[in-house]
Jmol script that loads the backbone (N, CA, C; Angstrom):
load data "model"
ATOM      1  N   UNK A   1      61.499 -25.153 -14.814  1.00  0.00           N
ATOM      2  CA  UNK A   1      61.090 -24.651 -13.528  1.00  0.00           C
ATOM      3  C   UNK A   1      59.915 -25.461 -13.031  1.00  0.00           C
ATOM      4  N   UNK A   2      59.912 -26.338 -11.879  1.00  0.00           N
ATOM      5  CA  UNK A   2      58.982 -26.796 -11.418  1.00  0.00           C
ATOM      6  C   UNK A   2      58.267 -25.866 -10.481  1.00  0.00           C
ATOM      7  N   UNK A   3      57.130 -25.915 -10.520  1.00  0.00           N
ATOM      8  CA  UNK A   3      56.185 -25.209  -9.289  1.00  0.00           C
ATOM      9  C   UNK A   3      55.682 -26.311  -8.143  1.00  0.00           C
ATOM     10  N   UNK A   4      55.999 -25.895  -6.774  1.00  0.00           N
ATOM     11  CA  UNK A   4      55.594 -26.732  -5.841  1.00  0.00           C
ATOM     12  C   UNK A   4      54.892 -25.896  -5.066  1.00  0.00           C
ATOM     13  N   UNK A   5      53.418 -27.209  -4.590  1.00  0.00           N
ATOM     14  CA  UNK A   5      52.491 -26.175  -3.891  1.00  0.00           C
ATOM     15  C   UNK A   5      53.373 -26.528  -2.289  1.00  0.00           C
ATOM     16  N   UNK A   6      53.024 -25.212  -1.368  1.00  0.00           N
ATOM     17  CA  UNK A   6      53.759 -25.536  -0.461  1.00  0.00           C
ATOM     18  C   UNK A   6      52.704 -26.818   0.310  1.00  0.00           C
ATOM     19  N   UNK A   7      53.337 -27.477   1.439  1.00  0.00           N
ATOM     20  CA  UNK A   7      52.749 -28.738   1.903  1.00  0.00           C
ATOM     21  C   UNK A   7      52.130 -27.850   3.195  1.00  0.00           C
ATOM     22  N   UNK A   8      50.701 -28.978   3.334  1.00  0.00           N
ATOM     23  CA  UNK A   8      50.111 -28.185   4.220  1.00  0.00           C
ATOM     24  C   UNK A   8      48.755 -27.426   4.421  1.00  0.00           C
ATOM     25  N   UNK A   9      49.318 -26.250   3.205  1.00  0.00           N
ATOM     26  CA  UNK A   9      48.491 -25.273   2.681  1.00  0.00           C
ATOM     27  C   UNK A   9      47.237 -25.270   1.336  1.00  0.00           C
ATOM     28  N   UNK A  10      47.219 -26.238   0.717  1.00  0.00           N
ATOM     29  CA  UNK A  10      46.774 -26.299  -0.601  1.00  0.00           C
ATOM     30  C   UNK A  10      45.059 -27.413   0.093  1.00  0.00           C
ATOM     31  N   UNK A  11      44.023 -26.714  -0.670  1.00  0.00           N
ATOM     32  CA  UNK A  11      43.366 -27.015  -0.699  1.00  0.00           C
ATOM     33  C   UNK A  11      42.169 -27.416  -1.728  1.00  0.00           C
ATOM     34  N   UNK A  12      41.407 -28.141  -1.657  1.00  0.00           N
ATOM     35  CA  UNK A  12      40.883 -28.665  -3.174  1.00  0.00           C
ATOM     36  C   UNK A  12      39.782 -27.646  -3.111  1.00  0.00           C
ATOM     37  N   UNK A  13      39.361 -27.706  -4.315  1.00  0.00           N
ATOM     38  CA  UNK A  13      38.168 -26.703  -4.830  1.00  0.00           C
ATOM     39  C   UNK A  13      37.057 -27.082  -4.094  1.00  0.00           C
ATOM     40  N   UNK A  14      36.003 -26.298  -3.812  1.00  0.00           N
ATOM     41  CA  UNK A  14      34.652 -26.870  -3.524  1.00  0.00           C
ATOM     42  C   UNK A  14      33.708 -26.877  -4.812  1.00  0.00           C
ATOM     43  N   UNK A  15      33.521 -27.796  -4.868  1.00  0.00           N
ATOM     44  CA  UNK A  15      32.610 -28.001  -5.517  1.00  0.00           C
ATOM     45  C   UNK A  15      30.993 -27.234  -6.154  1.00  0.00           C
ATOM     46  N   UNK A  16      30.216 -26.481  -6.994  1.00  0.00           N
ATOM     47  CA  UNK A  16      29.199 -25.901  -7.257  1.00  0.00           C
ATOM     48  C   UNK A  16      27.979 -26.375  -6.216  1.00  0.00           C
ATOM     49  N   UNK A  17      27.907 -27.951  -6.247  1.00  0.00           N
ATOM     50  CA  UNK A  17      27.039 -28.497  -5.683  1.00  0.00           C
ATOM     51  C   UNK A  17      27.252 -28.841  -4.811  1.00  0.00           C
ATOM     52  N   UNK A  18      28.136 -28.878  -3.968  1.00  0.00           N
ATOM     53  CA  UNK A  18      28.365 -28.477  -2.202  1.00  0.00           C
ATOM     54  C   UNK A  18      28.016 -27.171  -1.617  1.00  0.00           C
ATOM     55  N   UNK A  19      28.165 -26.352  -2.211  1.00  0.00           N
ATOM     56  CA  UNK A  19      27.922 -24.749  -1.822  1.00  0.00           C
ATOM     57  C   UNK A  19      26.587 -24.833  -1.890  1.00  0.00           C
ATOM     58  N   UNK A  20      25.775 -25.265  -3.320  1.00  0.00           N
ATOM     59  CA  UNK A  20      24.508 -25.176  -3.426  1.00  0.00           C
ATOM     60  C   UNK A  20      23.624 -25.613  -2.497  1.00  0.00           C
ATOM     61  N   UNK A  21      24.439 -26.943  -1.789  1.00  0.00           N
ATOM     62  CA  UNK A  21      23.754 -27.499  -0.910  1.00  0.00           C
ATOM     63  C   UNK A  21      23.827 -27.257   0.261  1.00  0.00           C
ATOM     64  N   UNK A  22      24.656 -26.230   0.697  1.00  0.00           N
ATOM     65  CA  UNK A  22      25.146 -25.638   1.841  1.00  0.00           C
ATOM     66  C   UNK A  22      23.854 -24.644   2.010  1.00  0.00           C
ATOM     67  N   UNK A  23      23.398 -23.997   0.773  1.00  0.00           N
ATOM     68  CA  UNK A  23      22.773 -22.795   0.896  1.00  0.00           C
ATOM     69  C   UNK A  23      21.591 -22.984   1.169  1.00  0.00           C
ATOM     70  N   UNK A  24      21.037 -24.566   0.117  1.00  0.00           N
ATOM     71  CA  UNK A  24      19.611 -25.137   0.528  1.00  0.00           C
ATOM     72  C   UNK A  24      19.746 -25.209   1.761  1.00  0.00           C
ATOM     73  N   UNK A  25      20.212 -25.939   2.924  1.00  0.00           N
ATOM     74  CA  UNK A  25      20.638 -26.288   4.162  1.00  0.00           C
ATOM     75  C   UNK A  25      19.998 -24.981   5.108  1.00  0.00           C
ATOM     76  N   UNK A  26      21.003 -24.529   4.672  1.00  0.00           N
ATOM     77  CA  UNK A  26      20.906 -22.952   5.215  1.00  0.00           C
ATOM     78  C   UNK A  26      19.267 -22.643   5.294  1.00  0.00           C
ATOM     79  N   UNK A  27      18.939 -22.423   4.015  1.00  0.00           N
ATOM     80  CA  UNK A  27      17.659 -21.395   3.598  1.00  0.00           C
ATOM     81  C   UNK A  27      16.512 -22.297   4.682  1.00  0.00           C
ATOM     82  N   UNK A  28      16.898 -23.744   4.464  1.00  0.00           N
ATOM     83  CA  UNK A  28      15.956 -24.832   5.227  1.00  0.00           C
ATOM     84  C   UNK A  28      15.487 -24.534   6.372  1.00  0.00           C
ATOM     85  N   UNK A  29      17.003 -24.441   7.274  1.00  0.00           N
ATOM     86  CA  UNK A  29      16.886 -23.733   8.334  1.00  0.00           C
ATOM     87  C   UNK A  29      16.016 -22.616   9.164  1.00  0.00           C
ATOM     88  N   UNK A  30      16.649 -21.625   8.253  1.00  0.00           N
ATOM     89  CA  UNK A  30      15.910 -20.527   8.355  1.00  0.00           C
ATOM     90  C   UNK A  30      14.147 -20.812   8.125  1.00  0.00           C
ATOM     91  N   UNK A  31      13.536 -21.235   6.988  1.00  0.00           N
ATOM     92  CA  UNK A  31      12.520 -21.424   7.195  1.00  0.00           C
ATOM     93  C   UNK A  31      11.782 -22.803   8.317  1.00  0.00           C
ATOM     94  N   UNK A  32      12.718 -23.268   8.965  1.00  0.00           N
ATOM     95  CA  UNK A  32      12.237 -23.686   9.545  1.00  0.00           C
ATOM     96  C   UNK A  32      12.247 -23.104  11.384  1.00  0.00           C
ATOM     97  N   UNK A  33      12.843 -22.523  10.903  1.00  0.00           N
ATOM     98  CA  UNK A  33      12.986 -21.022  12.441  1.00  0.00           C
ATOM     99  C   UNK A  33      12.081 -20.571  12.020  1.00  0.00           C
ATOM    100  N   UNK A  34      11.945 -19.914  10.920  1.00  0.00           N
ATOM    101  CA  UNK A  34      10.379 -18.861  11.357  1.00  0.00           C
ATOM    102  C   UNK A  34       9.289 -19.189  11.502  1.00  0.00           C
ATOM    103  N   UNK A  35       8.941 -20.856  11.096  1.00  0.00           N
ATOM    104  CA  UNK A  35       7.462 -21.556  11.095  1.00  0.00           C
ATOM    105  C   UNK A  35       7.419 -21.720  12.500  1.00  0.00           C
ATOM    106  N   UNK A  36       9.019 -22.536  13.223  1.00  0.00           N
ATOM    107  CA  UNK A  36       8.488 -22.167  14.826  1.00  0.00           C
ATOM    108  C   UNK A  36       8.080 -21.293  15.818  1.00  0.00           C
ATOM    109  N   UNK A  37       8.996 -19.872  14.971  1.00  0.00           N
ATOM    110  CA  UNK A  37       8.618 -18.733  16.044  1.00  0.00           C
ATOM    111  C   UNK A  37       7.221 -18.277  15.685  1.00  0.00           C
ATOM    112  N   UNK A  38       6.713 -18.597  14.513  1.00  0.00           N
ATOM    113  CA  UNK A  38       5.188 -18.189  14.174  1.00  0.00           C
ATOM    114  C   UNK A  38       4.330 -18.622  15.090  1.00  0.00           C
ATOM    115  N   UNK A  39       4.690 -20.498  15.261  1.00  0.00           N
ATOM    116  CA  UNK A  39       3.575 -21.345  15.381  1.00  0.00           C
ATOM    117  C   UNK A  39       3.963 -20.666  17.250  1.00  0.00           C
ATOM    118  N   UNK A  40       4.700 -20.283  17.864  1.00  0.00           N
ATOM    119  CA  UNK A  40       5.035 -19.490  19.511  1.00  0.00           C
ATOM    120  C   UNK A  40       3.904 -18.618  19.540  1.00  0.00           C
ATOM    121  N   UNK A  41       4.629 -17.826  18.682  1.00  0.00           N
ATOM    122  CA  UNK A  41       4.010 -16.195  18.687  1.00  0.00           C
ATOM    123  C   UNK A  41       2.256 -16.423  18.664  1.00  0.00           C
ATOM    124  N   UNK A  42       2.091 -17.554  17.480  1.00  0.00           N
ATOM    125  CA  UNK A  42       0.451 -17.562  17.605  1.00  0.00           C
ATOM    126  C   UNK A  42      -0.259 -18.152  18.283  1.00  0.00           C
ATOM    127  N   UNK A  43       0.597 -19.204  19.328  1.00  0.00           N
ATOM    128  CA  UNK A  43       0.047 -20.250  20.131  1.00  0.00           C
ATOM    129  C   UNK A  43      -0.172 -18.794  21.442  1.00  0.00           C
ATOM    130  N   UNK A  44       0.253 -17.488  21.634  1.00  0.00           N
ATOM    131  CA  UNK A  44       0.155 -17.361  22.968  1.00  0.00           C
ATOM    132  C   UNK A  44      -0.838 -16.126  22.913  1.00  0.00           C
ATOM    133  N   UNK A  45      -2.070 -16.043  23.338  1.00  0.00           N
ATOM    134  CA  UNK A  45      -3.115 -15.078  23.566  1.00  0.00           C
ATOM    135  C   UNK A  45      -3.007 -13.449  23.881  1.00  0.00           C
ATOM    136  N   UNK A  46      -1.640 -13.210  23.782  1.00  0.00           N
ATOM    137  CA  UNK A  46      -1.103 -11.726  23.420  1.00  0.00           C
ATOM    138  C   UNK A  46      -1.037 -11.686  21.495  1.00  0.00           C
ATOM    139  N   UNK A  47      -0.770 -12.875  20.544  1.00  0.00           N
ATOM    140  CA  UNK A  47      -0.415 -12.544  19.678  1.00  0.00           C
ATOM    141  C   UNK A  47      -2.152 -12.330  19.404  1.00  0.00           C
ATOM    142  N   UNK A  48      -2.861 -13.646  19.696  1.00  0.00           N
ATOM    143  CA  UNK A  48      -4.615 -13.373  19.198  1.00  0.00           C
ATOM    144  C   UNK A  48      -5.190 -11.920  19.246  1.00  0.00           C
ATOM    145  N   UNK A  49      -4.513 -11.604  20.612  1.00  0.00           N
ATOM    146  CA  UNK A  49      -5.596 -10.284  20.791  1.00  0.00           C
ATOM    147  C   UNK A  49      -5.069  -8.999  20.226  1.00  0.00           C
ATOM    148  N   UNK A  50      -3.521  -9.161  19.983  1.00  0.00           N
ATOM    149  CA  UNK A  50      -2.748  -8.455  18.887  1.00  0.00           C
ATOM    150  C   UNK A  50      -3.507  -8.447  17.677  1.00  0.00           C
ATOM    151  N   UNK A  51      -3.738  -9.222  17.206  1.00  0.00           N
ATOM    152  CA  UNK A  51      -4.087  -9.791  15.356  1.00  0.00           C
ATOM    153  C   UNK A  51      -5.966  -9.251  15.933  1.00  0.00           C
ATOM    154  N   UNK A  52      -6.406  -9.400  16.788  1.00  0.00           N
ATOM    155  CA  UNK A  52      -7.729  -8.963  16.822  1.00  0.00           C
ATOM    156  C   UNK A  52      -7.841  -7.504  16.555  1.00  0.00           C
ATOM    157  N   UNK A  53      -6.746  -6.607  17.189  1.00  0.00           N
ATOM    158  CA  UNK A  53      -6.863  -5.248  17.118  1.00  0.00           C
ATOM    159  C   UNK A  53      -6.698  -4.300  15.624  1.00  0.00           C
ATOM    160  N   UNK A  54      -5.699  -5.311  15.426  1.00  0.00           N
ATOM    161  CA  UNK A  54      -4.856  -5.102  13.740  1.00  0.00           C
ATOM    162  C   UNK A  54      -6.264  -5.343  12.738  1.00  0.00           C
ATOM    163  N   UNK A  55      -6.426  -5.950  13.070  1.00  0.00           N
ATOM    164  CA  UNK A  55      -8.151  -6.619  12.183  1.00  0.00           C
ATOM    165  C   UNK A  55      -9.251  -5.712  12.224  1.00  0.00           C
ATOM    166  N   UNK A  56      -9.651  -5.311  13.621  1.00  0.00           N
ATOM    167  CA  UNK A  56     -10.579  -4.274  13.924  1.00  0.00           C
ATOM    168  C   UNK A  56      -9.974  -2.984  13.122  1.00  0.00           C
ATOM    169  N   UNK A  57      -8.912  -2.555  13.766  1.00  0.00           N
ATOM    170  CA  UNK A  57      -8.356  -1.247  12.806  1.00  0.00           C
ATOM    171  C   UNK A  57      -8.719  -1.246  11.340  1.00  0.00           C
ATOM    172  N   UNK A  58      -8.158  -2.209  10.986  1.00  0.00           N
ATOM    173  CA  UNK A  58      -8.196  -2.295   9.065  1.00  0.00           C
ATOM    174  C   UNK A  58      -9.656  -2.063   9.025  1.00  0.00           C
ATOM    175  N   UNK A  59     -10.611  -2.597   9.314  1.00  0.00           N
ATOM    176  CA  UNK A  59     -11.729  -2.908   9.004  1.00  0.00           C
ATOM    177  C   UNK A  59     -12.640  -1.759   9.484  1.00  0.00           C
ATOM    178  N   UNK A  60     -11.827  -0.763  10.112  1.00  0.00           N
ATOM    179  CA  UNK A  60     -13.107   0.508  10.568  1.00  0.00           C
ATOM    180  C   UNK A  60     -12.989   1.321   8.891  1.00  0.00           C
ATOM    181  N   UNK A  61     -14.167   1.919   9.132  1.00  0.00           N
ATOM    182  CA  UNK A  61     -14.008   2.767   7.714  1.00  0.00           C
ATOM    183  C   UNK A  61     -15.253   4.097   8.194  1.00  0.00           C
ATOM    184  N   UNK A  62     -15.437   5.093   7.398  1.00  0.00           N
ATOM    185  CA  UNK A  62     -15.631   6.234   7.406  1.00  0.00           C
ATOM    186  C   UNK A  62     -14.902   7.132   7.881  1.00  0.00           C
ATOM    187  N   UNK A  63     -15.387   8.425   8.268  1.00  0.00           N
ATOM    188  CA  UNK A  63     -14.684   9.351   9.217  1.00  0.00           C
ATOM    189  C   UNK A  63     -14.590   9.386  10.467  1.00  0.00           C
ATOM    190  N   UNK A  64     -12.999   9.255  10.933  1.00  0.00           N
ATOM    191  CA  UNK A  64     -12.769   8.947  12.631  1.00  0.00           C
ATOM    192  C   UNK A  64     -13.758  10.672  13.158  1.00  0.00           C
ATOM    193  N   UNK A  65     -14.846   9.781  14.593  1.00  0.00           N
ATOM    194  CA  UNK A  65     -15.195  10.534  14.971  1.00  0.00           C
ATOM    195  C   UNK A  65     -14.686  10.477  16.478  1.00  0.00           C
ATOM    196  N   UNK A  66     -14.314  11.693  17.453  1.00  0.00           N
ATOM    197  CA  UNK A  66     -14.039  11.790  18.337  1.00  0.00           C
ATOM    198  C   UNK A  66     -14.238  10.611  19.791  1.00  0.00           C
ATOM    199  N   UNK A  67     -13.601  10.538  20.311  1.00  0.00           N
ATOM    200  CA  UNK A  67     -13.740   9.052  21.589  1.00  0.00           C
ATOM    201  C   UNK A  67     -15.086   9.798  22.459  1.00  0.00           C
ATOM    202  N   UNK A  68     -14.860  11.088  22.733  1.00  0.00           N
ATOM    203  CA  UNK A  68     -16.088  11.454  23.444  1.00  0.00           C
ATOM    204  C   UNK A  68     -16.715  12.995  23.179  1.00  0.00           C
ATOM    205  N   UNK A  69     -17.381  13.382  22.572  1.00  0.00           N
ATOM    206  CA  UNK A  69     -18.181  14.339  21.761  1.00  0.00           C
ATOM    207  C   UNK A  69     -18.925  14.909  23.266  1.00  0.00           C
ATOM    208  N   UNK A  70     -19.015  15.251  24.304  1.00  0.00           N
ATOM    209  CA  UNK A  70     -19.812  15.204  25.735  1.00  0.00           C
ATOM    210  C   UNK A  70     -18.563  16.393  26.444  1.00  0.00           C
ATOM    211  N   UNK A  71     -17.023  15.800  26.164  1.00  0.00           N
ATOM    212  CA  UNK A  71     -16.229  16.538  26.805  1.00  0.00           C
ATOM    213  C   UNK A  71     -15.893  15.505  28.350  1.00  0.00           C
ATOM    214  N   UNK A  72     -16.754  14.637  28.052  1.00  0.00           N
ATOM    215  CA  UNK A  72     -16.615  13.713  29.148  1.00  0.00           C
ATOM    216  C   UNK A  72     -15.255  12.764  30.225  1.00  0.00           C
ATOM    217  N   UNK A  73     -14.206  13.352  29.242  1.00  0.00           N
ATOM    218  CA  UNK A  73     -12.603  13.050  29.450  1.00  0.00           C
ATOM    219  C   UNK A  73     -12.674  13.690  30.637  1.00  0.00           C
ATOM    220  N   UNK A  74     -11.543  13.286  31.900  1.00  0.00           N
ATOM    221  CA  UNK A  74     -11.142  13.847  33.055  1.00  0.00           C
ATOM    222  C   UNK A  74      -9.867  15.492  32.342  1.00  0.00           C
ATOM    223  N   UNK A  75      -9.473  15.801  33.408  1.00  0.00           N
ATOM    224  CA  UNK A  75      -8.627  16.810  33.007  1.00  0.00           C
ATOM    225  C   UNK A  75      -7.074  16.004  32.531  1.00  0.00           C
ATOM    226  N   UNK A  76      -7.122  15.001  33.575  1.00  0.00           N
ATOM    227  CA  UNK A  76      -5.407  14.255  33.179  1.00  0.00           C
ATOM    228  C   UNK A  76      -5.214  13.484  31.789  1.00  0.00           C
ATOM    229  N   UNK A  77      -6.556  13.057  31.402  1.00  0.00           N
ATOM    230  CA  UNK A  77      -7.069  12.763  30.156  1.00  0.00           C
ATOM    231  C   UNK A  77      -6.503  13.417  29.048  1.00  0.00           C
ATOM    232  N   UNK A  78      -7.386  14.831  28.912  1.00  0.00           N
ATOM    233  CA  UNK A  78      -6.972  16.021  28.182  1.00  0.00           C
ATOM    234  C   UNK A  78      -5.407  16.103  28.375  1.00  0.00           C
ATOM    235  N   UNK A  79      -5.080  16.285  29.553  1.00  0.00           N
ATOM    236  CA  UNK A  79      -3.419  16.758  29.166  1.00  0.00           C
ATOM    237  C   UNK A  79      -2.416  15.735  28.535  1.00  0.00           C
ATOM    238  N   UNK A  80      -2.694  14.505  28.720  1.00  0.00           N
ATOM    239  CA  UNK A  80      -2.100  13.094  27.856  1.00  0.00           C
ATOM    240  C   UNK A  80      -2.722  13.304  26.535  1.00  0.00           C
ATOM    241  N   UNK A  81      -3.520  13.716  26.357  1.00  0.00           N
ATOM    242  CA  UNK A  81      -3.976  13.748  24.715  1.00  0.00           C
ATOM    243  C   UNK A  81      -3.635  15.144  24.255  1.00  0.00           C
ATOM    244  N   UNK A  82      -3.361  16.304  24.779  1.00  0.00           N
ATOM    245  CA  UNK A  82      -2.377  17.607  24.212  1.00  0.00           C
ATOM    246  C   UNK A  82      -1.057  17.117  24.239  1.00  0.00           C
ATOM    247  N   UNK A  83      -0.744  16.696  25.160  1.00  0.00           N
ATOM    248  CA  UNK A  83       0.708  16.137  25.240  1.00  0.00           C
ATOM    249  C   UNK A  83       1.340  15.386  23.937  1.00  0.00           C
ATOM    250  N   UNK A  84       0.460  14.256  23.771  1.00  0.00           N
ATOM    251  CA  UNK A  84       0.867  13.648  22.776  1.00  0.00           C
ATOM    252  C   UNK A  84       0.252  14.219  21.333  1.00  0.00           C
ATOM    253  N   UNK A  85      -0.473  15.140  20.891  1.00  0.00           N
ATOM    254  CA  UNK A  85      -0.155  15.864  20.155  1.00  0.00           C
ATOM    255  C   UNK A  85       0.929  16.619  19.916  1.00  0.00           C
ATOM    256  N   UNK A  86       1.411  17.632  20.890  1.00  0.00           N
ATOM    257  CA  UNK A  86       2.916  17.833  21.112  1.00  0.00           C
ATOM    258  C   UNK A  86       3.630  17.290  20.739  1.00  0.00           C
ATOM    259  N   UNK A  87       3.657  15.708  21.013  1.00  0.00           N
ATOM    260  CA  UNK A  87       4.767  14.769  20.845  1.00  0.00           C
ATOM    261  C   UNK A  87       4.349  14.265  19.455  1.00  0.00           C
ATOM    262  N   UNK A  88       3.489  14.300  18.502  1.00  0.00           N
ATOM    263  CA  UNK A  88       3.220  13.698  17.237  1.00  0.00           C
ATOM    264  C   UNK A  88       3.432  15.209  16.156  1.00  0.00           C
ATOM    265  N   UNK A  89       3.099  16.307  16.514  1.00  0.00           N
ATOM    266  CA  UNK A  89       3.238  17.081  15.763  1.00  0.00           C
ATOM    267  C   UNK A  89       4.285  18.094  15.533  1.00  0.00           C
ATOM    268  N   UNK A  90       4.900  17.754  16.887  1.00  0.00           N
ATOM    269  CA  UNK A  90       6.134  19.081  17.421  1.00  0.00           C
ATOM    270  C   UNK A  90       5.522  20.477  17.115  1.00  0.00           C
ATOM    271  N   UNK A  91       4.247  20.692  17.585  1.00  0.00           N
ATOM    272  CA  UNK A  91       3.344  21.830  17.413  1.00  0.00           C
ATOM    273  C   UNK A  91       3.497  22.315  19.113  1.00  0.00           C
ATOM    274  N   UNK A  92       3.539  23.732  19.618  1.00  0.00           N
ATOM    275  CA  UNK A  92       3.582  23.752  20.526  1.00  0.00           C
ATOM    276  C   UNK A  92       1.684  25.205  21.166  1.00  0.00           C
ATOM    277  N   UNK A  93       1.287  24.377  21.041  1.00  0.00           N
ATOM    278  CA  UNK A  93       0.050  25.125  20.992  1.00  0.00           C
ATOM    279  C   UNK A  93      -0.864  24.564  21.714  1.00  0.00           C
ATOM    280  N   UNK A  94      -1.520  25.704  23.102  1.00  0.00           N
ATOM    281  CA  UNK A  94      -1.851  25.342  23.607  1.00  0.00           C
ATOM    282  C   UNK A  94      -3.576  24.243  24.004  1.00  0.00           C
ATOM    283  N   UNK A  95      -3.608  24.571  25.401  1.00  0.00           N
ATOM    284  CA  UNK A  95      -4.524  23.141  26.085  1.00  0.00           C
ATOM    285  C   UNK A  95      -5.864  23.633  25.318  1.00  0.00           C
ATOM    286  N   UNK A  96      -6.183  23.917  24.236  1.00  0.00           N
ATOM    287  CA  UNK A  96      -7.687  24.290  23.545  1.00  0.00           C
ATOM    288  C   UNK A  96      -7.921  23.820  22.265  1.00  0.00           C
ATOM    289  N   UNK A  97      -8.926  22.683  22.085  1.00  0.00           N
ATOM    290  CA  UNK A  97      -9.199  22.065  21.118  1.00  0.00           C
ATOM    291  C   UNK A  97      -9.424  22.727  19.896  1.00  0.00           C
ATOM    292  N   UNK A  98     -10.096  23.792  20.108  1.00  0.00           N
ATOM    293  CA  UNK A  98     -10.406  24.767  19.080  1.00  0.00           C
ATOM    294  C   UNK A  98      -9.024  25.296  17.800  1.00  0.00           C
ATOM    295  N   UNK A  99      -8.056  25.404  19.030  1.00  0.00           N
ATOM    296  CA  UNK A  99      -6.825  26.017  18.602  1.00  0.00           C
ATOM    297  C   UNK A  99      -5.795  24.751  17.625  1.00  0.00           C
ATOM    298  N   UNK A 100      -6.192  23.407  18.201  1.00  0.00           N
ATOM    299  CA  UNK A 100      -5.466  22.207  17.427  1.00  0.00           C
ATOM    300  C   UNK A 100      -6.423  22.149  16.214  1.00  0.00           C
ATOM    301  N   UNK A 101      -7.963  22.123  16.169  1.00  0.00           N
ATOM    302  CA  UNK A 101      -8.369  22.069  15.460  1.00  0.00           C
ATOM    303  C   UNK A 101      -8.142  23.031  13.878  1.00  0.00           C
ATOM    304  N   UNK A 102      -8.325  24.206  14.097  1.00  0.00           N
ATOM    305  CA  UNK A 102      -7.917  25.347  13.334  1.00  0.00           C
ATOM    306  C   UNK A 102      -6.456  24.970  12.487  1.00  0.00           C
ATOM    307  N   UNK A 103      -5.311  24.178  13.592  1.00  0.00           N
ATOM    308  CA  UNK A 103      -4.176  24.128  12.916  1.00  0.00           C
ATOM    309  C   UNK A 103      -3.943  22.780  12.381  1.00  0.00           C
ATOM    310  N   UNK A 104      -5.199  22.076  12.771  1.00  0.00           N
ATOM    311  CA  UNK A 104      -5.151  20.767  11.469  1.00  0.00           C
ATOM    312  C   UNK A 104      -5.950  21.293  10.146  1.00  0.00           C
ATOM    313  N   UNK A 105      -6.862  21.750  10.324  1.00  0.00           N
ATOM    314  CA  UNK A 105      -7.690  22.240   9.087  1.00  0.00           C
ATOM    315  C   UNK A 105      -6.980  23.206   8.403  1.00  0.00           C
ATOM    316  N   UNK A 106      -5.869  23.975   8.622  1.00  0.00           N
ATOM    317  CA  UNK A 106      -4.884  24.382   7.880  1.00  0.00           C
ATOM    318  C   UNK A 106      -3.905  23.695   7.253  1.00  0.00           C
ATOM    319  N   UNK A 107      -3.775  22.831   7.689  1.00  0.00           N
ATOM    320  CA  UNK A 107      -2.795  21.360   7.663  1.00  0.00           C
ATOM    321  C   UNK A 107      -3.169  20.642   6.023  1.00  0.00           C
ATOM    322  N   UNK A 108      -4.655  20.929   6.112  1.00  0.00           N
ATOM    323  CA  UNK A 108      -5.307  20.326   4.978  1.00  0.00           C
ATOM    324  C   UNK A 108      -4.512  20.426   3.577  1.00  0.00           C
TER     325      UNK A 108
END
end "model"
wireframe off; spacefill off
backbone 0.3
color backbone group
């Protein structure tokens, strides 16, 4: 019984070190996409003042104390900052600091 490959269809093996080198290729690539989108991202004065804020953050330390201790916020102020408590805690409790306060210190 002879076996015949059909004509056409038959193809040779690839090789270990073609693939391998396909993949270096590849990986090359890729690192050479992300050094450009870095060297973008850091060339443009949204990423600086980004990386300035990220920096400041890390670097505060003690206990966060209130933005204004005076009460000195407008009223539309206050309701964007209950609001988004609302929206961070899914707490539905109302416009009185006293009352968020109480239910973080329970929180403890």
């Amino acid at each position: 019984m002879s076996q015949e490959q059909p004509t056409g269809t038959a193809h040779a093996p690839v090789s270990p070190d073609r693939v391998s080198a396909a993949r270096r290729s590849r990986g090359t690539f890729a690192a050479i996409g992300v050094v450009l989108l870095a060297t973008i991202w850091v060339g443009t004065g949204a990423a600086r003042a980004s990386w300035e804020q990220i920096a400041h953050f890390l670097s505060l330390q003690g206990e966060p104390e209130p933005a204004s201790a005076d009460g000195s916020l407008d009223a539309e102020t206050h309701k964007w900052i209950f609001q988004a408590l609302r929206d961070i805690t899914g707490q539905t409790l109302p416009h009185d600091l006293a009352a968020w306060r109480h239910w973080y210190d329970s929180q403890r």
